[in-house]
C-alpha positions in Angstrom: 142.5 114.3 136.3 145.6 114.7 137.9 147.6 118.1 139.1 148.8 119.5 135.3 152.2 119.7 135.0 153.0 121.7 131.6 156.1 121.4 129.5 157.5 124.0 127.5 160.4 122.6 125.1 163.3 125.0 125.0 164.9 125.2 121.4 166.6 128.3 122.1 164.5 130.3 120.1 162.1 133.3 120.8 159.1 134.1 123.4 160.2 130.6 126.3 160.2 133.7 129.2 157.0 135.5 128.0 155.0 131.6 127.6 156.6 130.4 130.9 155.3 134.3 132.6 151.8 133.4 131.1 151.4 130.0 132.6 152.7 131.5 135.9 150.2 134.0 135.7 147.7 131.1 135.6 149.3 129.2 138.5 150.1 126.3 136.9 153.1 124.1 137.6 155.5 123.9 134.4 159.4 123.4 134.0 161.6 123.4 130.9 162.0 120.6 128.8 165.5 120.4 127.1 165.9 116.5 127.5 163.9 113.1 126.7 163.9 112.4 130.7 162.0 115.2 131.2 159.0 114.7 129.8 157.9 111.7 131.6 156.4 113.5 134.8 154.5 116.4 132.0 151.1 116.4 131.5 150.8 119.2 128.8 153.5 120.1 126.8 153.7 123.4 124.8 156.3 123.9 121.4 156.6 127.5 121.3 159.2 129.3 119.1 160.0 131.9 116.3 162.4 131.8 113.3 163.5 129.4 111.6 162.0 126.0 110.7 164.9 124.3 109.7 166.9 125.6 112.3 164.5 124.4 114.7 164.1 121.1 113.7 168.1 120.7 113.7 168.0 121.8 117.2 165.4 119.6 118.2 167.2 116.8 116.2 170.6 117.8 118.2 169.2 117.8 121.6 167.5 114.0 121.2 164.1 115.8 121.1 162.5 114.7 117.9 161.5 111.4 118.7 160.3 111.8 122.1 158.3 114.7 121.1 156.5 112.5 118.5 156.0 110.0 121.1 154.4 112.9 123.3 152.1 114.0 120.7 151.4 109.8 120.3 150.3 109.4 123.9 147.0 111.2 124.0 148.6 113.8 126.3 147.5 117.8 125.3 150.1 119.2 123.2 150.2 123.2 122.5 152.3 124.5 118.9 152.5 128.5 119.2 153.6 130.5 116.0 156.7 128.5 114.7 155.8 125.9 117.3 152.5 125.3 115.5 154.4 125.1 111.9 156.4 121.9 113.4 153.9 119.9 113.9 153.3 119.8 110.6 154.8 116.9 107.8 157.2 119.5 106.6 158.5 123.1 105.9 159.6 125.3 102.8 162.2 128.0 103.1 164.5 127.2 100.5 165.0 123.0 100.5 161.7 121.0 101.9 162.6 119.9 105.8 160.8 117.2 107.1 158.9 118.0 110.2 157.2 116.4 113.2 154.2 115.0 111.4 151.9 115.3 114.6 149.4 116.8 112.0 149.6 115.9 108.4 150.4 118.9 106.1 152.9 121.9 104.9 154.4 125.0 105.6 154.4 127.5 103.1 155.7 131.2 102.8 152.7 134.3 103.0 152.3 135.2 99.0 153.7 138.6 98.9 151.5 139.5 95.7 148.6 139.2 98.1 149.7 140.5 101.3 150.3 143.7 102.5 153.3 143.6 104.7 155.5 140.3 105.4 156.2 139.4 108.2 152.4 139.6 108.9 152.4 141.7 112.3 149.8 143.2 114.7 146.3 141.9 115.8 144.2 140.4 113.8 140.8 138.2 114.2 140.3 134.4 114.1 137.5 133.1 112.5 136.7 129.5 114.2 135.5 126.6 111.8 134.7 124.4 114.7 134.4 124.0 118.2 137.4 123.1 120.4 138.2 122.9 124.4 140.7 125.1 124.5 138.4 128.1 123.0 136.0 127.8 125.3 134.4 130.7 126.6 136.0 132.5 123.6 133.7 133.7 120.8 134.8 133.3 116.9 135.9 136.6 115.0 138.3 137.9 118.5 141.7 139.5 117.8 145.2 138.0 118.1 148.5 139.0 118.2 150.6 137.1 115.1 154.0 138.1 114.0 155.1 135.2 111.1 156.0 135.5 107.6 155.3 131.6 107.0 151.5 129.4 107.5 150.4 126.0 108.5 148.1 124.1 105.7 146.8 120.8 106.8 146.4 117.7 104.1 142.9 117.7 106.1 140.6 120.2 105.8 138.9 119.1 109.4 141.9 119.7 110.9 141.6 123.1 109.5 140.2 124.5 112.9 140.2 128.8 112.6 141.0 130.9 109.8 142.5 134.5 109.0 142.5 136.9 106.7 145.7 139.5 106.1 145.0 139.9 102.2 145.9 135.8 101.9 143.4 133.8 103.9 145.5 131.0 106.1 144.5 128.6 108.8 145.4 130.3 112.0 144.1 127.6 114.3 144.5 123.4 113.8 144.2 120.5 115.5 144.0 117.0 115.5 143.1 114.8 118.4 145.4 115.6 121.4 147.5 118.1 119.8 146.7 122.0 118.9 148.8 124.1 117.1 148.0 128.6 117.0 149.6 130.6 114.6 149.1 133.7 117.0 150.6 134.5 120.2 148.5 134.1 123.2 150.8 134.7 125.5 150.5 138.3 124.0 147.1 138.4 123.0 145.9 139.7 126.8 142.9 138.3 128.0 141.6 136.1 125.5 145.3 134.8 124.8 145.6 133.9 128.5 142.0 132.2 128.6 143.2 129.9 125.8 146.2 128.6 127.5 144.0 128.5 130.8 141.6 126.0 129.0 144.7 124.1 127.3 146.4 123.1 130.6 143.0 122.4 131.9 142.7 120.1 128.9 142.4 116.4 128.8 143.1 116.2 125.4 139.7 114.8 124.3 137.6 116.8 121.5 
């Protein structure tokens, strides 16, 4: 396999310095990606972000983004979605009108249910409880904490693709993946050592399961 090059798409919203500081950290080569022409030479590409969906996908729409990042996610190469960045790969998101999404993984967004939940946004650490195996958790045992801070969930069509679960009063799929592409509700960039061991194994991925 080839010297990794990572990716991280830059929609101007949320945690780009602390992602770009953790895969620094790991002494891995990575650059923004704020224009189709940049992704040919990336070999990994991570979709972080927080907010809003539909402001994000009308940002991604704006800078030319939304096709080639499909294409991305269509080419076999690994592909990382943290926190919002995991919602968008989805078919499509809820926060007032339905938005479509990227589709990379069939399935919706929907809002925490407040009848259920303690607190929304759903903050602090909280464990993971892994359905499956996956490359990029090796070496990390099921049932470790994370650090989330989201008000909003990823549910795949699929229940396969359902790869870790959580619990904050509503139970909600905190890990899924399909194929090349991986998407983590959590933030493992801030997660300390187990965070930084998952995005050590993802841009030491191939993308094969």
């Amino acid at each position: 396999m080839t010297a990794a090059l990572v990716g991280i798409v830059n929609l101007q919203m949320g945690n780009l310095r602390s992602v770009s500081n953790a895969v620094d950290s790991l002494g891995f080569d990575h650059c923004m990606v704020e224009r189709p022409a940049e992704l040919g030479a990336v070999t990994h590409l991570i979709l972080p972000g927080v907010g809003s969906f539909h402001r994000a996908m009308e940002q991604m729409h704006s800078i030319g983004m939304y096709e080639p990042i499909r294409e991305f996610g269509a080419s076999g190469r690994p592909m990382l979605g943290l926190c919002l960045g995991m919602q968008l790969l989805g078919s499509s998101g809820e926060e007032g009108e339905i938005m479509t999404g990227l589709g990379l993984i069939p399935g919706e967004v929907r809002k925490l249910d407040s009848a259920s939940v303690e607190a929304i946004p759903h903050v602090g650490w909280n464990s993971v409880e892994l359905r499956a195996s996956h490359p990029v958790f090796r070496g990390v045992r099921t049932g470790v904490d994370f650090y989330f801070v989201h008000s909003y969930y990823f549910r795949p069509t699929n229940p396969d693709d359902a790869l870790g679960m959580t619990d904050c009063g509503e139970q909600f799929v905190s890990v899924a993946g399909r194929e090349n592409i991986i998407g983590l509700q959590f933030h493992p960039e801030k997660s300390q050592a187990n965070g930084l061991r998952l995005l050590d194994n993802f841009c030491g991925w191939d993308g094969r399961c």
